[in-house]
PDB file with SEQRES, HELIX, SHEET and CRYST1 records, atoms N, CA, C and O in Angstrom:
SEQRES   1 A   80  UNK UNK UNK UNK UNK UNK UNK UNK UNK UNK UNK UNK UNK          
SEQRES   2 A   80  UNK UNK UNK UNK UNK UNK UNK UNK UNK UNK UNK UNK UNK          
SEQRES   3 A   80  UNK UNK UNK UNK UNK UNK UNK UNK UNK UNK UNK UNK UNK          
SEQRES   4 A   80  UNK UNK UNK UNK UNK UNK UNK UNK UNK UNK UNK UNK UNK          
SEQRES   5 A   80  UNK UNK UNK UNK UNK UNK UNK UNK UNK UNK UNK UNK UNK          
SEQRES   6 A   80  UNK UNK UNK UNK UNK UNK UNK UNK UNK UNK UNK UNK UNK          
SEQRES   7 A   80  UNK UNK                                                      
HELIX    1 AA1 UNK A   10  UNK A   25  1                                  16    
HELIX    2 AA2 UNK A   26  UNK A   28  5                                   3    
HELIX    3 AA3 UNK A   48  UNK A   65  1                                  18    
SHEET    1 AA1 2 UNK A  31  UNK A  32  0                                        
SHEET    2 AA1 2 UNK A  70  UNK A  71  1                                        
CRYST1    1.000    1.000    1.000  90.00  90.00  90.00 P 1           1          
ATOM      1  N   UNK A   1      -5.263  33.201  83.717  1.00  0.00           N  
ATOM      2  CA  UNK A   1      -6.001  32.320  82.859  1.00  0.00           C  
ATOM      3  C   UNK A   1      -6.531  31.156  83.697  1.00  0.00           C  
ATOM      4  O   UNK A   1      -5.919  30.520  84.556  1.00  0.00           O  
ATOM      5  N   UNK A   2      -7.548  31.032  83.358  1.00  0.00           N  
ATOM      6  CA  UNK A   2      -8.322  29.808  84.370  1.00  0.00           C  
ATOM      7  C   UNK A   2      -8.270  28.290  83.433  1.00  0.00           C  
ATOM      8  O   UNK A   2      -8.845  28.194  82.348  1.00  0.00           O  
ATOM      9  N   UNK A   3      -7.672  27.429  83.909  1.00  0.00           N  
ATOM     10  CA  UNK A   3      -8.110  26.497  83.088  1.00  0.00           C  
ATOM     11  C   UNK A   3      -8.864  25.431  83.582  1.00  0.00           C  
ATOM     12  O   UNK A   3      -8.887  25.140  84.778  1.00  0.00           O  
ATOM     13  N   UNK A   4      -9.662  24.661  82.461  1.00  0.00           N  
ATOM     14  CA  UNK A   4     -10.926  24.431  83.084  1.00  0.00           C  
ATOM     15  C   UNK A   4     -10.233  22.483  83.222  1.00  0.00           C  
ATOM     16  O   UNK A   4      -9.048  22.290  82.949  1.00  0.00           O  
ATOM     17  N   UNK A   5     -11.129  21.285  83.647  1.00  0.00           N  
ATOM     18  CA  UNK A   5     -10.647  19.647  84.115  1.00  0.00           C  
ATOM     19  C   UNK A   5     -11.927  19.460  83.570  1.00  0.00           C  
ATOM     20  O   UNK A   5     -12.826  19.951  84.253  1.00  0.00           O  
ATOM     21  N   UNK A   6     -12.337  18.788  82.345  1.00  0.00           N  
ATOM     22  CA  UNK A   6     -13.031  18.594  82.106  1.00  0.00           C  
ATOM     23  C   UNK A   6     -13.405  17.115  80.889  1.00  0.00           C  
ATOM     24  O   UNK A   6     -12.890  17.178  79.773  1.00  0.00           O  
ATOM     25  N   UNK A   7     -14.008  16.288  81.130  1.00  0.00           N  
ATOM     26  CA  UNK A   7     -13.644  15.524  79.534  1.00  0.00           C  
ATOM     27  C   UNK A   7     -13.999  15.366  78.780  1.00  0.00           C  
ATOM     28  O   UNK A   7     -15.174  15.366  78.413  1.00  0.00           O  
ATOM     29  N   UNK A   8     -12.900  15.137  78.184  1.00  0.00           N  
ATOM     30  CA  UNK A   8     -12.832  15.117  76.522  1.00  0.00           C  
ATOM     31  C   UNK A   8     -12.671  13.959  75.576  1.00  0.00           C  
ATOM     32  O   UNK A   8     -12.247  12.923  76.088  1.00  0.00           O  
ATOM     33  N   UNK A   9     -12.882  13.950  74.546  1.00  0.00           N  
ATOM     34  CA  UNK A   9     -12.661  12.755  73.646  1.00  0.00           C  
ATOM     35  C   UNK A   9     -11.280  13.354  72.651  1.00  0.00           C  
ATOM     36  O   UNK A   9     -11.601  14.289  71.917  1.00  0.00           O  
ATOM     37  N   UNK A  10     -10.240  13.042  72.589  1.00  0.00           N  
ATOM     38  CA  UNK A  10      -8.895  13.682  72.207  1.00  0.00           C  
ATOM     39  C   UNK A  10      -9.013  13.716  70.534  1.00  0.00           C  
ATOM     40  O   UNK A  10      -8.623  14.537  69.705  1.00  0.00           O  
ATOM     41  N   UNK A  11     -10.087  11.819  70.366  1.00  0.00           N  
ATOM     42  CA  UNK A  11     -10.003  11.707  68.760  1.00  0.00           C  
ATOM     43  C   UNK A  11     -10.857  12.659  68.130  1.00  0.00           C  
ATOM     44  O   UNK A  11     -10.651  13.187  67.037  1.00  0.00           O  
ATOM     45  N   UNK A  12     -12.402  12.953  69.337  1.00  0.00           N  
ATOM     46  CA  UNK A  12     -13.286  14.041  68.723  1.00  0.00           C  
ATOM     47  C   UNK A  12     -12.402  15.270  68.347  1.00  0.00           C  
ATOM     48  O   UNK A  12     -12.295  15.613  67.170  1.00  0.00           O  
ATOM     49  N   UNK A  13     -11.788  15.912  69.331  1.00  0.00           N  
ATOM     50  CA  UNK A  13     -11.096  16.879  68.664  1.00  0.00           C  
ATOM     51  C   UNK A  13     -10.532  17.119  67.511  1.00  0.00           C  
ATOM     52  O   UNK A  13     -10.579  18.070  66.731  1.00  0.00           O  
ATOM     53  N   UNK A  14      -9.796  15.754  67.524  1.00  0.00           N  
ATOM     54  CA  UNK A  14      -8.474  15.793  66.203  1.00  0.00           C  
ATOM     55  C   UNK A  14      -9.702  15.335  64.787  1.00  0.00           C  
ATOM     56  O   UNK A  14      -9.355  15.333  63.606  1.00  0.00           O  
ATOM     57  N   UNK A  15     -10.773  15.069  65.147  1.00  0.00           N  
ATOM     58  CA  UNK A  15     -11.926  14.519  63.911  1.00  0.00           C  
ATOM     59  C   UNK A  15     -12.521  16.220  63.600  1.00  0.00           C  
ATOM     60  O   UNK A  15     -12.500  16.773  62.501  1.00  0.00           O  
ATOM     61  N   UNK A  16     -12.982  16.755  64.769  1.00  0.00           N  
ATOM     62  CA  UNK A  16     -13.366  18.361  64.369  1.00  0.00           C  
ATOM     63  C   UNK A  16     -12.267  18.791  63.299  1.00  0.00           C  
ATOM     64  O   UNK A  16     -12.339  18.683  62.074  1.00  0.00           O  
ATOM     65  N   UNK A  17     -11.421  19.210  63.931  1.00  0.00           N  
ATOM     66  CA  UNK A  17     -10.288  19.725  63.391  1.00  0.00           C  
ATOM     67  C   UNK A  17      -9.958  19.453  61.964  1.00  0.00           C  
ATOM     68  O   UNK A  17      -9.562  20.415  61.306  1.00  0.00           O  
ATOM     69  N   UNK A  18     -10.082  18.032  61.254  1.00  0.00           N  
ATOM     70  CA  UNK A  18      -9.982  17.699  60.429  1.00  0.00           C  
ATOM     71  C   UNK A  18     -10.557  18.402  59.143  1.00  0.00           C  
ATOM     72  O   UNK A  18     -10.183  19.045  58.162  1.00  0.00           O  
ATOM     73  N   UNK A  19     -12.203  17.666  60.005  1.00  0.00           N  
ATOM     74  CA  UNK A  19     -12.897  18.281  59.104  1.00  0.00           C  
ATOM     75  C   UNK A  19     -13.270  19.622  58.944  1.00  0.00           C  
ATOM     76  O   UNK A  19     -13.932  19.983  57.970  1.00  0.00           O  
ATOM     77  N   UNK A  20     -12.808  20.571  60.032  1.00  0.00           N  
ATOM     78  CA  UNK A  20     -12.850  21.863  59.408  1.00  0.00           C  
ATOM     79  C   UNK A  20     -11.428  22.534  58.568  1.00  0.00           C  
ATOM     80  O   UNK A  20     -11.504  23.440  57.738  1.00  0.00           O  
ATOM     81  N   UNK A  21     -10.188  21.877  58.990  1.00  0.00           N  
ATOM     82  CA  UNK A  21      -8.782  22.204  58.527  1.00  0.00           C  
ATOM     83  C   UNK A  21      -8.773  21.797  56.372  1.00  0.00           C  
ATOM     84  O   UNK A  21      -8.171  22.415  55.494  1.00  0.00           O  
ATOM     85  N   UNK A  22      -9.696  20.563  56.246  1.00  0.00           N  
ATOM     86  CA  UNK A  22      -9.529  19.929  54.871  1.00  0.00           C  
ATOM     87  C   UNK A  22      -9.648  20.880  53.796  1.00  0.00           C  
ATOM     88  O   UNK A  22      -9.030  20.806  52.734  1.00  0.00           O  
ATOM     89  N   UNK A  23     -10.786  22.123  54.242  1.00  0.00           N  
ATOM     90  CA  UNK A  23     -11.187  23.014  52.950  1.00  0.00           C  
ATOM     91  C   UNK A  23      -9.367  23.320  52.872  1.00  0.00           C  
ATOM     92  O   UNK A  23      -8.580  22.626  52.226  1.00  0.00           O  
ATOM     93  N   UNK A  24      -9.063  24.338  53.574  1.00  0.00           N  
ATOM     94  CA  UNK A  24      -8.059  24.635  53.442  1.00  0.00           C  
ATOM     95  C   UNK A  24      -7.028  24.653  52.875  1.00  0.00           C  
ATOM     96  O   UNK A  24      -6.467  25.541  52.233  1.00  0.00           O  
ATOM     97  N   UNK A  25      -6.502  22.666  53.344  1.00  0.00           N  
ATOM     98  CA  UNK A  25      -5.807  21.887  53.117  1.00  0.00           C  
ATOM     99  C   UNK A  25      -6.312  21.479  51.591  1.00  0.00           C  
ATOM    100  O   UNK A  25      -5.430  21.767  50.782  1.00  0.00           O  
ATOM    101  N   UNK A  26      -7.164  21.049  51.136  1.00  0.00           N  
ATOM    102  CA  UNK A  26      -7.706  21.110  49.503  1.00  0.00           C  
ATOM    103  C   UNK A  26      -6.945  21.973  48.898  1.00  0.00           C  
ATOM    104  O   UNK A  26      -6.061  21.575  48.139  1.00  0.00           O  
ATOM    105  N   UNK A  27      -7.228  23.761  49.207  1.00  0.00           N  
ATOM    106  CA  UNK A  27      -7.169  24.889  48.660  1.00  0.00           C  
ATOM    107  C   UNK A  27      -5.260  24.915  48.346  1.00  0.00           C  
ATOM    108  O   UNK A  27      -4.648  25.450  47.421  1.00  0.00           O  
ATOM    109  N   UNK A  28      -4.703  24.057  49.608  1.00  0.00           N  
ATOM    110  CA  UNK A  28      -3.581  24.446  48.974  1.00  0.00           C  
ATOM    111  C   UNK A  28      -2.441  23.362  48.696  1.00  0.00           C  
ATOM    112  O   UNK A  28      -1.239  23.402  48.957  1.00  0.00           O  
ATOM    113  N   UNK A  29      -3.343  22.226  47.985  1.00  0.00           N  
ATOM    114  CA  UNK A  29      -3.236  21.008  47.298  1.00  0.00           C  
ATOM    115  C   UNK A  29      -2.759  20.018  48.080  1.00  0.00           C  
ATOM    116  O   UNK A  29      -2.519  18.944  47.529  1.00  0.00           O  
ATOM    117  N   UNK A  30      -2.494  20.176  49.674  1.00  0.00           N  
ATOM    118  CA  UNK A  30      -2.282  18.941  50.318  1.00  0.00           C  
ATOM    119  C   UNK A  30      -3.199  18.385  50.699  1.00  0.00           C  
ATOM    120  O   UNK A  30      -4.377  18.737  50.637  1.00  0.00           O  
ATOM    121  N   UNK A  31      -2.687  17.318  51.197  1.00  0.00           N  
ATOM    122  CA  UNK A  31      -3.672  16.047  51.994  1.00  0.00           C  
ATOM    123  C   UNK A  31      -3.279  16.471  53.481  1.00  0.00           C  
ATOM    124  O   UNK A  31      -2.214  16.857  53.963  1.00  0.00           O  
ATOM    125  N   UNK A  32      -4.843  16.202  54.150  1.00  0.00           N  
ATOM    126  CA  UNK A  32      -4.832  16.754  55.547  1.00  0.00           C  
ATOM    127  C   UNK A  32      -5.261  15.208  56.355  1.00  0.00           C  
ATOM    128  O   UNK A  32      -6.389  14.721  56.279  1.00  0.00           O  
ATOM    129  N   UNK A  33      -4.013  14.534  57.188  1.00  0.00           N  
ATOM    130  CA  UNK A  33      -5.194  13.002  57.877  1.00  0.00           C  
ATOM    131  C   UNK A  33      -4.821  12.905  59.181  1.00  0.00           C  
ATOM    132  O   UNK A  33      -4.274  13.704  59.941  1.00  0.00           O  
ATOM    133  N   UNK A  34      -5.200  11.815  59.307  1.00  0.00           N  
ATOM    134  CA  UNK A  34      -4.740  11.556  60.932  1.00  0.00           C  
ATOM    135  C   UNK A  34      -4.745  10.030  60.597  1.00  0.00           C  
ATOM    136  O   UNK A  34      -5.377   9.336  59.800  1.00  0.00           O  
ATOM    137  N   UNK A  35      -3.614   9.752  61.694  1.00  0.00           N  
ATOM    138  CA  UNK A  35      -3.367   8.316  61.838  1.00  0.00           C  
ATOM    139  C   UNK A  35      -4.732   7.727  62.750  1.00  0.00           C  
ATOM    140  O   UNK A  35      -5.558   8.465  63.285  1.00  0.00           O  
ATOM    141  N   UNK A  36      -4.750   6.328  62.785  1.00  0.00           N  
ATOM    142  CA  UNK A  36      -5.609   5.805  63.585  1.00  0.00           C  
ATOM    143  C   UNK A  36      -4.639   6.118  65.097  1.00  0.00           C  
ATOM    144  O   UNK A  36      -3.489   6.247  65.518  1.00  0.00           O  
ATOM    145  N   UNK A  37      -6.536   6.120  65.621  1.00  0.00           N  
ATOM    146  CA  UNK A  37      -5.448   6.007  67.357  1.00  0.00           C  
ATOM    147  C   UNK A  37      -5.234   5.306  67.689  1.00  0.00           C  
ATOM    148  O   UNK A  37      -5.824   4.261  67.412  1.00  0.00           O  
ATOM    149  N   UNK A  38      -3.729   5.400  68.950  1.00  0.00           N  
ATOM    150  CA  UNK A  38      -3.068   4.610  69.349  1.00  0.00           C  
ATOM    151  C   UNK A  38      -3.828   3.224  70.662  1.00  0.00           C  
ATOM    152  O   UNK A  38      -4.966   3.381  71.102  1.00  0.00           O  
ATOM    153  N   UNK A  39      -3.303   2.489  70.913  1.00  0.00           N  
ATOM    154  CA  UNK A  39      -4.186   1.904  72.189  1.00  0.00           C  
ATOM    155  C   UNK A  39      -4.241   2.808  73.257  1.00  0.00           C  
ATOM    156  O   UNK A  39      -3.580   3.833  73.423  1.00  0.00           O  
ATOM    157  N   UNK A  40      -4.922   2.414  73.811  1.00  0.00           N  
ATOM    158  CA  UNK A  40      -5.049   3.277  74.993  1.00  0.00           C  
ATOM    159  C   UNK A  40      -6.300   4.269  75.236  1.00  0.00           C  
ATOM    160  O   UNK A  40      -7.131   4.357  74.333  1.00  0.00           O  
ATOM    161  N   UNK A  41      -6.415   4.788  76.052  1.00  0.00           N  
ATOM    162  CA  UNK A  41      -7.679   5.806  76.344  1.00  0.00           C  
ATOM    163  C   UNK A  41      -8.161   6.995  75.238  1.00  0.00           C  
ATOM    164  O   UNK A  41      -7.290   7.557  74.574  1.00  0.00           O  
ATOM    165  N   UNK A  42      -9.468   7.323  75.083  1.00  0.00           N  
ATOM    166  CA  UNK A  42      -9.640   8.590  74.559  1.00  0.00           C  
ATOM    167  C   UNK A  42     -10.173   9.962  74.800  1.00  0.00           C  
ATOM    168  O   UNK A  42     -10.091  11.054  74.238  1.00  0.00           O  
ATOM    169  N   UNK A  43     -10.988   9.267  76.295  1.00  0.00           N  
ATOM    170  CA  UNK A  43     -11.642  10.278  76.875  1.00  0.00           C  
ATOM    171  C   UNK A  43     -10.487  10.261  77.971  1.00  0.00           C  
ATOM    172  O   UNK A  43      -9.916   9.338  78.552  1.00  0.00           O  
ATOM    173  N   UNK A  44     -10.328  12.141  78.043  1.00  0.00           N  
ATOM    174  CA  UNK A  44      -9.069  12.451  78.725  1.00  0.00           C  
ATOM    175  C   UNK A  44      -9.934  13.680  80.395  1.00  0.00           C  
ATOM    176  O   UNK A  44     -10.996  13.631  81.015  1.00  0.00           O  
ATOM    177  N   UNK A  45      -9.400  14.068  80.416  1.00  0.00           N  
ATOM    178  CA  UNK A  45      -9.364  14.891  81.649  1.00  0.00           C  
ATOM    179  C   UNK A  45      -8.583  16.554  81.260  1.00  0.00           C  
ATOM    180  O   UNK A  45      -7.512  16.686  80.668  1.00  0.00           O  
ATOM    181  N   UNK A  46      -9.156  17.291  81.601  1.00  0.00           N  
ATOM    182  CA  UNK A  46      -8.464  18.920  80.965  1.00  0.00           C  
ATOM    183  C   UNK A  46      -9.223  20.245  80.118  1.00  0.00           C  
ATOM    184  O   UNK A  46     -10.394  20.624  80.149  1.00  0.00           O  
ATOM    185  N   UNK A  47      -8.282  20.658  79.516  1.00  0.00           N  
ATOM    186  CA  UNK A  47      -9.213  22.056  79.128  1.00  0.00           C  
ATOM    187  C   UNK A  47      -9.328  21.975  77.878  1.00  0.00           C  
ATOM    188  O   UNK A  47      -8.523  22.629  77.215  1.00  0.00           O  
ATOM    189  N   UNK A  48     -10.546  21.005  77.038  1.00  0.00           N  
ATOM    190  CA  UNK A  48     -10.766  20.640  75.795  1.00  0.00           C  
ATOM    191  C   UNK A  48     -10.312  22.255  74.662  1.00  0.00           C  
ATOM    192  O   UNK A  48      -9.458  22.394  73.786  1.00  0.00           O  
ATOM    193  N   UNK A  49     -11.341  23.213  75.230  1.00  0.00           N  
ATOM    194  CA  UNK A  49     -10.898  24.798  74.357  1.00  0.00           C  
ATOM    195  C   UNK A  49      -9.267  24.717  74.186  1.00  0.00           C  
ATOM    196  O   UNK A  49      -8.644  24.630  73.128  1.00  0.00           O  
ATOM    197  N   UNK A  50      -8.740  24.770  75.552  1.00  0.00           N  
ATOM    198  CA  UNK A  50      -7.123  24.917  75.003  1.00  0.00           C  
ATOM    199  C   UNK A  50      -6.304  23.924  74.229  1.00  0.00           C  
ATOM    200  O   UNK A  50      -5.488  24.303  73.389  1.00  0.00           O  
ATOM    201  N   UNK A  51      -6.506  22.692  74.493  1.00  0.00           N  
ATOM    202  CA  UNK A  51      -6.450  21.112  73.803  1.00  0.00           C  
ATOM    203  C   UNK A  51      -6.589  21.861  72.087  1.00  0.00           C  
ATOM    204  O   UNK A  51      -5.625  22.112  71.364  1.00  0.00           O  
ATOM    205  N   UNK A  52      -7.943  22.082  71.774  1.00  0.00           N  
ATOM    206  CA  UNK A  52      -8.398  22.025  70.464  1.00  0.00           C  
ATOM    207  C   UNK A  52      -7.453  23.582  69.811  1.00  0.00           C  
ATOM    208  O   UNK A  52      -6.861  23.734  68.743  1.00  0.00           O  
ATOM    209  N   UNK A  53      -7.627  24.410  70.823  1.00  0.00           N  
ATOM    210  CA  UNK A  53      -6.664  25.560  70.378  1.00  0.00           C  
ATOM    211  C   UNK A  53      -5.554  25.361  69.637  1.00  0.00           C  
ATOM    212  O   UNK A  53      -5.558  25.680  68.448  1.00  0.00           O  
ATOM    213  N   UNK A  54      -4.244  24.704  70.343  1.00  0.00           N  
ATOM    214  CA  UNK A  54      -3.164  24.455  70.185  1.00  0.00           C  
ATOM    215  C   UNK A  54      -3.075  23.889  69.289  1.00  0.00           C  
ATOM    216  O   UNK A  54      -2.397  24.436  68.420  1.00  0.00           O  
ATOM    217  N   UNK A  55      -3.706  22.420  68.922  1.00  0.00           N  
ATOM    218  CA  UNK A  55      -3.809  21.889  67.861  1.00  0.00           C  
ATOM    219  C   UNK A  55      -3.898  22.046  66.565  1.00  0.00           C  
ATOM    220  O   UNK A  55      -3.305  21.407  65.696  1.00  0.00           O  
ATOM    221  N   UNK A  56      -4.851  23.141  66.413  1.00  0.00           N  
ATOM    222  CA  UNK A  56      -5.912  24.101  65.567  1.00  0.00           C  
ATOM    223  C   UNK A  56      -4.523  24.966  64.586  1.00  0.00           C  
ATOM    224  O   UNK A  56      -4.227  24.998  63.391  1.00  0.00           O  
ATOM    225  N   UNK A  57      -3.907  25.620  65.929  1.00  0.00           N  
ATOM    226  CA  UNK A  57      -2.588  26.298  65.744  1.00  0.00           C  
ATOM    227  C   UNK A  57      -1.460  25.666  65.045  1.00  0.00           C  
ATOM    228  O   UNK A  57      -0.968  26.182  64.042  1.00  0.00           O  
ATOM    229  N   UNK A  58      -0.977  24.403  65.619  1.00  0.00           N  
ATOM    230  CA  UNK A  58       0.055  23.877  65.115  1.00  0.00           C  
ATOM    231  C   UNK A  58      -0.471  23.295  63.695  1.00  0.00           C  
ATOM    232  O   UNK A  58       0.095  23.807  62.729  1.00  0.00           O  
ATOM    233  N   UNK A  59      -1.560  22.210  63.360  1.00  0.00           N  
ATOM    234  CA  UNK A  59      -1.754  22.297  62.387  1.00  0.00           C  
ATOM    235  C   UNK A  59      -2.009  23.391  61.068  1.00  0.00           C  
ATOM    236  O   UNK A  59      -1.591  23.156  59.935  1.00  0.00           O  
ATOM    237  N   UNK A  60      -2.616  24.368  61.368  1.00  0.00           N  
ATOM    238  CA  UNK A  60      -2.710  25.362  60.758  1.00  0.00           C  
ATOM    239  C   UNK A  60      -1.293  25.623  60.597  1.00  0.00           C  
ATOM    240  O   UNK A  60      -0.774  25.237  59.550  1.00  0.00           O  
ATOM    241  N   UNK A  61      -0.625  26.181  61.414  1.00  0.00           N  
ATOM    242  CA  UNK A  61       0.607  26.408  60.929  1.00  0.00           C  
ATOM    243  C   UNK A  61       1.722  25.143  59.628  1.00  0.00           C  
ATOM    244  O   UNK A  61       2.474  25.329  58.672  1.00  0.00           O  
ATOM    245  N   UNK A  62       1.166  23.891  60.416  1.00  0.00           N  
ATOM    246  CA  UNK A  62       1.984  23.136  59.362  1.00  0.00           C  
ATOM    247  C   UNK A  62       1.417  23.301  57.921  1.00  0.00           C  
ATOM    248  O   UNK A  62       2.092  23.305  56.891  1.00  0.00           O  
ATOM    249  N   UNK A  63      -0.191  23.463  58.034  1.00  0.00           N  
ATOM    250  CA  UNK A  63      -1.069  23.615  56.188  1.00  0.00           C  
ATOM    251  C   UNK A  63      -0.203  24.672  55.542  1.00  0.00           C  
ATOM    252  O   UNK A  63       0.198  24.521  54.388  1.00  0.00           O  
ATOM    253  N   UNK A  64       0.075  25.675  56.221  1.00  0.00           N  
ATOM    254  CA  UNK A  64       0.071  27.588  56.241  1.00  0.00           C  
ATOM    255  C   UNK A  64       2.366  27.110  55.649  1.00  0.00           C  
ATOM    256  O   UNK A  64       2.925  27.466  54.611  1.00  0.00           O  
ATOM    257  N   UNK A  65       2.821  26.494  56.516  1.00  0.00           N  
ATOM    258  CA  UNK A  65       4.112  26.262  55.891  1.00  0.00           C  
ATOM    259  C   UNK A  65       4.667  25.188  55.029  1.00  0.00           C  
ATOM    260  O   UNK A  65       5.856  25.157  54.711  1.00  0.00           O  
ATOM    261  N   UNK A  66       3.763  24.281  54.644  1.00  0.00           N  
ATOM    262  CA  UNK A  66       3.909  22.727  54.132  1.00  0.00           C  
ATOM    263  C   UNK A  66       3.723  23.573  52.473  1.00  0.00           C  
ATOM    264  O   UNK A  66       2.904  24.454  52.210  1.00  0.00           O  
ATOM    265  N   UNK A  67       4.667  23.024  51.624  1.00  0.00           N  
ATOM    266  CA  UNK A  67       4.458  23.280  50.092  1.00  0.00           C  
ATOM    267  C   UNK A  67       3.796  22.233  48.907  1.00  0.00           C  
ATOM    268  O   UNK A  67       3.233  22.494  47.844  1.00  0.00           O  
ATOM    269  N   UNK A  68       4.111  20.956  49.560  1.00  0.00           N  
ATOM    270  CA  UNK A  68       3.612  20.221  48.725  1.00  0.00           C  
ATOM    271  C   UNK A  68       3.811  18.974  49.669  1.00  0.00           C  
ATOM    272  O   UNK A  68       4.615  18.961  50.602  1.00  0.00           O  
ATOM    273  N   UNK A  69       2.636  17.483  49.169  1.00  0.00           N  
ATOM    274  CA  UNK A  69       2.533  16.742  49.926  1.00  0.00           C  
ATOM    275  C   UNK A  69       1.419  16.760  50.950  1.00  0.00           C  
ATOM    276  O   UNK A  69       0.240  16.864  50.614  1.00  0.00           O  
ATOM    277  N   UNK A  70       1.804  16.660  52.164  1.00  0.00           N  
ATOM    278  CA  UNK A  70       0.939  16.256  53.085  1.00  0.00           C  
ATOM    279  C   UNK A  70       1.217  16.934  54.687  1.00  0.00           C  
ATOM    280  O   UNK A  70       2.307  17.399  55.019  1.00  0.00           O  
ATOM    281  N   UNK A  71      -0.025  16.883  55.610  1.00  0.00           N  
ATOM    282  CA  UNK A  71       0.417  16.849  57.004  1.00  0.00           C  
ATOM    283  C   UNK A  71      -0.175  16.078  57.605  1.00  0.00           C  
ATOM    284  O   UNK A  71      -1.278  15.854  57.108  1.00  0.00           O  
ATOM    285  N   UNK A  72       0.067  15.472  58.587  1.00  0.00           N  
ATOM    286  CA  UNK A  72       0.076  13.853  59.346  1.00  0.00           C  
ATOM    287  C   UNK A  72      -0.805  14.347  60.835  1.00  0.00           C  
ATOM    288  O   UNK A  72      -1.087  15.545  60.851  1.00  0.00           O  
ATOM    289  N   UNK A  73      -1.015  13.959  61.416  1.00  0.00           N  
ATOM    290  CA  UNK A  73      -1.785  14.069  62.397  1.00  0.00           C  
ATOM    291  C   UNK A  73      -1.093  12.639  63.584  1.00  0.00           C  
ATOM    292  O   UNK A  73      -1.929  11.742  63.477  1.00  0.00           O  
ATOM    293  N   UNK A  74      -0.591  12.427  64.028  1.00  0.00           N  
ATOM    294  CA  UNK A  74      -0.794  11.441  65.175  1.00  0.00           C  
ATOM    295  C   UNK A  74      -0.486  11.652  66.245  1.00  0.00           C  
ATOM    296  O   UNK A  74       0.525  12.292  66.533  1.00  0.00           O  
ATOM    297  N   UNK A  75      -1.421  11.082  67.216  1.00  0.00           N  
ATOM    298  CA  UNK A  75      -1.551  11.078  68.919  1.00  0.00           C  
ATOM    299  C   UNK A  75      -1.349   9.876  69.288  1.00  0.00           C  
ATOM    300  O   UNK A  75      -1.507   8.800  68.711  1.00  0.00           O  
ATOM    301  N   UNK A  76      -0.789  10.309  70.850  1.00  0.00           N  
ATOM    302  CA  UNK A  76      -0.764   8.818  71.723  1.00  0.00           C  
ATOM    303  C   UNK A  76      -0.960   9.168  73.359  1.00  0.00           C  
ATOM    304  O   UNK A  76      -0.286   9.991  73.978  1.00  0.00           O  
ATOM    305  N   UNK A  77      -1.799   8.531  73.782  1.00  0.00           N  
ATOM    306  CA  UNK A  77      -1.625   9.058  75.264  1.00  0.00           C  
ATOM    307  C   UNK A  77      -1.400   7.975  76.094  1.00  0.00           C  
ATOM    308  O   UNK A  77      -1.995   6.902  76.194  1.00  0.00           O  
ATOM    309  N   UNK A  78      -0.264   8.517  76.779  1.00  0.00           N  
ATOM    310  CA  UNK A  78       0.377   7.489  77.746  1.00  0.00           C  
ATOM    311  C   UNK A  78      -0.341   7.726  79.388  1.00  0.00           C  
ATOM    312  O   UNK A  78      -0.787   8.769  79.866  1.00  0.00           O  
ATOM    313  N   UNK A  79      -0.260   6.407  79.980  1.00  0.00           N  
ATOM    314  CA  UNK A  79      -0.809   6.560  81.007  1.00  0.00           C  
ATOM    315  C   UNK A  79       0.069   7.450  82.214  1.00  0.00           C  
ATOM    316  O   UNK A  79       1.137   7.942  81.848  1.00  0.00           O  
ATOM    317  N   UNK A  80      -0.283   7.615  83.352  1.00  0.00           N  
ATOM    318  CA  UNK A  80       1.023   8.499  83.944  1.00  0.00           C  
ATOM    319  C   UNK A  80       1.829   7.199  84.756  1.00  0.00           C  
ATOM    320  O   UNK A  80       2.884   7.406  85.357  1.00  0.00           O  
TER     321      UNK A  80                                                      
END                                                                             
């Protein structure tokens, strides 16, 4: 697998995501959000496809196992 160094905006992602995850999240009466971001940077360095993948995944999975209520969204990126 090749992965690509490339940048990204971390909040664009988690804003895509949103707004394509909400139908969903509607359909199966939760609330889908994200916290505001944390201080710190947003444009990152890395492999945005796999970034948005994973994400895509874990949220989905939380809509796909969550029964009632909500799923939360928050990021933080620390410097190294």
């Amino acid at each position: 697998m090749e992965v690509e160094a490339l940048p990204f905006s971390l909040s664009g992602i988690i804003e895509g995501m949103i707004e394509t995850l909400t139908p969903e999240a509607k359909r199966r009466n939760l609330t889908l959000f994200a916290d505001p971001p944390a201080p710190g940077p947003d444009w990152l360095e890395g492999d945005p496809t796999r970034v948005r993948q994973i994400l895509f995944n874990l949220v989905g999975n939380a809509l796909k196992f969550t029964e009632r209520g909500f799923v939360r969204i928050a990021s933080e990126v620390r410097a190294r």
